[in-house]
C-alpha positions in Angstrom: -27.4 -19.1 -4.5 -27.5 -22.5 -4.0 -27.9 -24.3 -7.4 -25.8 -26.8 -8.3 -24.1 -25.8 -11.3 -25.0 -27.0 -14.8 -23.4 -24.9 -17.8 -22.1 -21.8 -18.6 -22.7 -20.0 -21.6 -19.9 -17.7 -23.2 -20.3 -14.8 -25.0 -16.5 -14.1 -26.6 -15.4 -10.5 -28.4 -12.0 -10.8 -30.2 -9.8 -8.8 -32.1 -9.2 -10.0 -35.7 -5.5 -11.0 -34.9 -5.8 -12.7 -31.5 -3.4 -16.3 -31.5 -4.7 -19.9 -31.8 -2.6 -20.7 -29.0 -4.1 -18.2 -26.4 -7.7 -19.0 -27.8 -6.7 -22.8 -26.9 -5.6 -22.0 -23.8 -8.4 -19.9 -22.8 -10.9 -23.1 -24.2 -8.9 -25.3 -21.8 -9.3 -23.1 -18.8 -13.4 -23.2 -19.4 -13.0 -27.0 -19.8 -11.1 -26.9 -16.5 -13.0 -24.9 -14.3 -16.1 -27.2 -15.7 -15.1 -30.1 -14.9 -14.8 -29.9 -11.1 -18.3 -29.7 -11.0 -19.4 -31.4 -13.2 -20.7 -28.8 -15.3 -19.7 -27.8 -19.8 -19.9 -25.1 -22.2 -23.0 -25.2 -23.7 -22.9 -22.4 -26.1 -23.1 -18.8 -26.6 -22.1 -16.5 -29.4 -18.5 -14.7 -30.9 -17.9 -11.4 -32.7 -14.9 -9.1 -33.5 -14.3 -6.7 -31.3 -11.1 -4.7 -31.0 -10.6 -5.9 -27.4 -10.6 -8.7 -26.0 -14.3 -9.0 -24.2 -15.0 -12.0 -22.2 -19.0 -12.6 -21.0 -19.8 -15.8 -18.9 -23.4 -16.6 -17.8 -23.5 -19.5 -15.2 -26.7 -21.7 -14.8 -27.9 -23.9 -12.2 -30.7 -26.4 -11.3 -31.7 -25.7 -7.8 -33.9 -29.3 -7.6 -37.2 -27.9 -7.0 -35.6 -25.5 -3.7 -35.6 -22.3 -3.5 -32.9 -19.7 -3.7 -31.1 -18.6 -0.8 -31.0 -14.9 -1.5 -29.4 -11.5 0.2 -32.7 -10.6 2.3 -33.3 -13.8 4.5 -31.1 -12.9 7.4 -32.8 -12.6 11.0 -31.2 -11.2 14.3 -30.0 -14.5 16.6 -28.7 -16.0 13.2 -24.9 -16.7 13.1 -23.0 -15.2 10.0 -20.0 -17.9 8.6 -17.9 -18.0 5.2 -16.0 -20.7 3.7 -13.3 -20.8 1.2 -10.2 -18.9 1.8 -10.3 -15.0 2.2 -7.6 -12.6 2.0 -4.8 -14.9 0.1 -5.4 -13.3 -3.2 -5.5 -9.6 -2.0 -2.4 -10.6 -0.7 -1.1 -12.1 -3.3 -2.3 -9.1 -5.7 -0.5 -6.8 -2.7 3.0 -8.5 -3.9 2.4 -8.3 -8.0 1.7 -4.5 -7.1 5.0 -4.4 -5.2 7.0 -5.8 -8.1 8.8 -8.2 -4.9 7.3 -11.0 -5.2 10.3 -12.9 -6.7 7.9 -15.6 -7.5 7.2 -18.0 -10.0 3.5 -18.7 -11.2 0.4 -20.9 -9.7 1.3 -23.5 -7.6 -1.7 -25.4 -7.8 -1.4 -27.2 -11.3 -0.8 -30.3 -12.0 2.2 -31.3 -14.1 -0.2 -32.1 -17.0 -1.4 -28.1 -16.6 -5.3 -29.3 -16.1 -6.3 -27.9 -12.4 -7.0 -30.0 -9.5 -10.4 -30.8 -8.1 -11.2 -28.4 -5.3 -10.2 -29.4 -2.0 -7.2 -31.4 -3.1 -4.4 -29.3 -2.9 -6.0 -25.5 -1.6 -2.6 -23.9 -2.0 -0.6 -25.5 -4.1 3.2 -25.2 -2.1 2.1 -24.3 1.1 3.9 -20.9 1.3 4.1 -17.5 -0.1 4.0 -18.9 -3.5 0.5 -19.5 -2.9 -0.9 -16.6 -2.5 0.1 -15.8 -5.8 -1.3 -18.5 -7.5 -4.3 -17.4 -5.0 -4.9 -14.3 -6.9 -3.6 -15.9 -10.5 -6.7 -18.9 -10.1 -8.7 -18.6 -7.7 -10.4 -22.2 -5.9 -14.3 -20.8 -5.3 -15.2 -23.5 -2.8 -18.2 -24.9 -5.0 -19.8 -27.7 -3.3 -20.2 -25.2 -0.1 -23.5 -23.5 -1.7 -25.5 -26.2 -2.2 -24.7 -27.6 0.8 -25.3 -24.3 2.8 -29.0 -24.2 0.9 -29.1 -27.7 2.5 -28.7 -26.6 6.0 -30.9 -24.2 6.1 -29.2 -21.2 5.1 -31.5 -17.9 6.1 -29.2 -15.6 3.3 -26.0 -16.5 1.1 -24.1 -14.6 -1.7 -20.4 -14.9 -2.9 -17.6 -12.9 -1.5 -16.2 -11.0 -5.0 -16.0 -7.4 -3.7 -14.5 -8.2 -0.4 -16.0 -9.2 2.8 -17.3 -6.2 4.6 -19.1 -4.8 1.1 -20.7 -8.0 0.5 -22.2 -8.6 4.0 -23.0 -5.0 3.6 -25.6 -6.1 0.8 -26.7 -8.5 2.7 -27.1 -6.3 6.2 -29.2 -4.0 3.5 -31.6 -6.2 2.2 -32.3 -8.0 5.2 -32.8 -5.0 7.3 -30.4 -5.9 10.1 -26.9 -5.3 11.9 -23.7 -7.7 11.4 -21.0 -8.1 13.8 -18.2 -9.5 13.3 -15.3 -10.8 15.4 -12.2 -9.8 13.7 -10.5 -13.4 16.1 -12.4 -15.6 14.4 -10.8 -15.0 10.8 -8.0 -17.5 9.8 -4.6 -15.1 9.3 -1.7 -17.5 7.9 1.9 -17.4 8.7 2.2 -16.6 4.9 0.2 -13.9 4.9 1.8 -12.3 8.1 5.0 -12.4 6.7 4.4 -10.7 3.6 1.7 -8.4 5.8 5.6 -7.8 7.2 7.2 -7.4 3.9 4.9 -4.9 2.9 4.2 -2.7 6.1 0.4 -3.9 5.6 -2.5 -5.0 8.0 -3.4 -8.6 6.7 -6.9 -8.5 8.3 -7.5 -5.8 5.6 -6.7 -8.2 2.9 -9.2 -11.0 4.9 -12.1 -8.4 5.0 -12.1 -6.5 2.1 -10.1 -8.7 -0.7 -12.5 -10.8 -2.6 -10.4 -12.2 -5.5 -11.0 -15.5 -3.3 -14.7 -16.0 -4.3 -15.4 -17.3 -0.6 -19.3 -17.9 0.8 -20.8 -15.7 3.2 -24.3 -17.0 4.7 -26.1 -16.8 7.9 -27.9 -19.5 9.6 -30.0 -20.3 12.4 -28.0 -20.5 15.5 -28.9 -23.8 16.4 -27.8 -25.2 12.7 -25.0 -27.4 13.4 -22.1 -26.0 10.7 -20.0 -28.5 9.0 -16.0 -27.8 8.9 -15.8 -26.0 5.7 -17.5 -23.2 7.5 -16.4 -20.8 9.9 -18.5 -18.6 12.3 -17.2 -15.0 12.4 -20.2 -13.4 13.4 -23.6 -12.9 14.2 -26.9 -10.8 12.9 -27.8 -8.5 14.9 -30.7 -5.5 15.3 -29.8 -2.4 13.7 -27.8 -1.3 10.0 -24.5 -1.9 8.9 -21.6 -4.1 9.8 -19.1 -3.6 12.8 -16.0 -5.3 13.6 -15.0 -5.7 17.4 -17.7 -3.6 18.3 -17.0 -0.6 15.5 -18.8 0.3 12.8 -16.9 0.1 9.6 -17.1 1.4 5.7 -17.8 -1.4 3.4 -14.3 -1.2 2.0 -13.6 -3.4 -0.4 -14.6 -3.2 -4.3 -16.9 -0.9 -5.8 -17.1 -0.9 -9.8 -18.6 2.9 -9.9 -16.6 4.5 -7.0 -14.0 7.2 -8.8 
């Protein structure tokens, strides 16, 4: 963590009979998500599969610094996130409910190339959003190099939700984490389809991860920019807690049955 990003390399496995059209589309959407930082495709390799198999391998120059990783976190530090969490669990929640009544992303542009982060977060500002939250996601790129910048102690993405990811980080650092379940930003948006769907939308903050937010921890006395938020703190001891209780990890786990 904390590279600026460079190039990805794809590795692409496609059935004999896959359309031109999608292929272009899909070639656009690389382009895309590239060019807000800056970054191409510089290669990689194709073969026929009889699914469609998509491998991307991100690289980074980190300018001589050293990676932030999972095992730097110290008690006294404060633990903060940025980019949005929760909107694309609940924007998933309503695809799974068939009610969303919806139409697709809100955040294109007319021209159908996506906007630079930070431009337009949400596209409409409503529930529409959250779908186009979960459809294409905006990871909040310029956030890790800047965090490595400051001084951050440990730093990883949030992709498995909130609470499993600090978990790792809890793990390999050999400390507590306690979170404040105030400090996390719930929307009107999400409250009313929390509503719609008799569902807790602090579960959709701390264990969706469809977002691709930052979690890091810093030295308390590290004066945070506003693209980060403080939710908690490192503490002594294992695991996470919220308000004062220990929690599962929740969230995503690729081997759990």
């Amino acid at each position: 963590m904390g590279a600026d990003p460079t190039a990805i390399v794809v590795g692409l496995g496609l059935p004999a009979d896959v359309g031109t059209a999608w292929l272009d589309d899909l070639t656009a959407g690389f382009r895309d998500e590239c060019d807000l930082v800056g970054a191409g495709v510089a290669g990689g390799d194709t073969t026929r599969c009889d699914l469609v198999v998509i491998s991307v391998t991100a690289l980074g120059d980190l300018g001589g610094r050293a990676p932030v990783t999972r095992s730097g976190a110290r008690p006294g530090d404060v633990v903060a996130v940025a980019g949005r969490l929760g909107h694309a669990a609940a924007g998933l929640a309503l695809l799974e409910s068939g009610r969303e009544g919806l139409p697709g992303p809100a955040d294109r542009r007319t021209d159908g190339r996506a906007e630079p982060y930070g431009s337009d977060e949400l596209g409409e500002d409503g529930v529409a959003g959250l779908v186009g939250a979960h459809r294409r996601p905006r990871p909040p790129y310029p956030c890790g190099p800047q965090a490595a910048a400051l001084g951050a102690t440990a730093m990883l993405d949030v992709s498995d939700g909130l609470l499993q990811d600090l978990g790792h980080v809890a793990a390999a650092s050999g400390v507590g984490i306690a979170l404040d379940p105030g400090a996390f930003a719930v929307t009107p948006e999400m409250e009313r389809v929390a509503r719609l769907l008799a569902a807790d939308p602090l579960d959709w903050v701390l264990t969706g991860g469809e977002d691709h937010a930052l979690a890091a921890t810093f030295p308390a006395e590290v004066r945070l920019p506003p693209a980060w938020t403080v939710v908690g703190r490192v503490t002594d001891g294992e695991g996470v807690q919220v308000g004062g209780r220990s929690v599962e990890r929740g969230g995503w786990d690729h081997f759990r049955m």
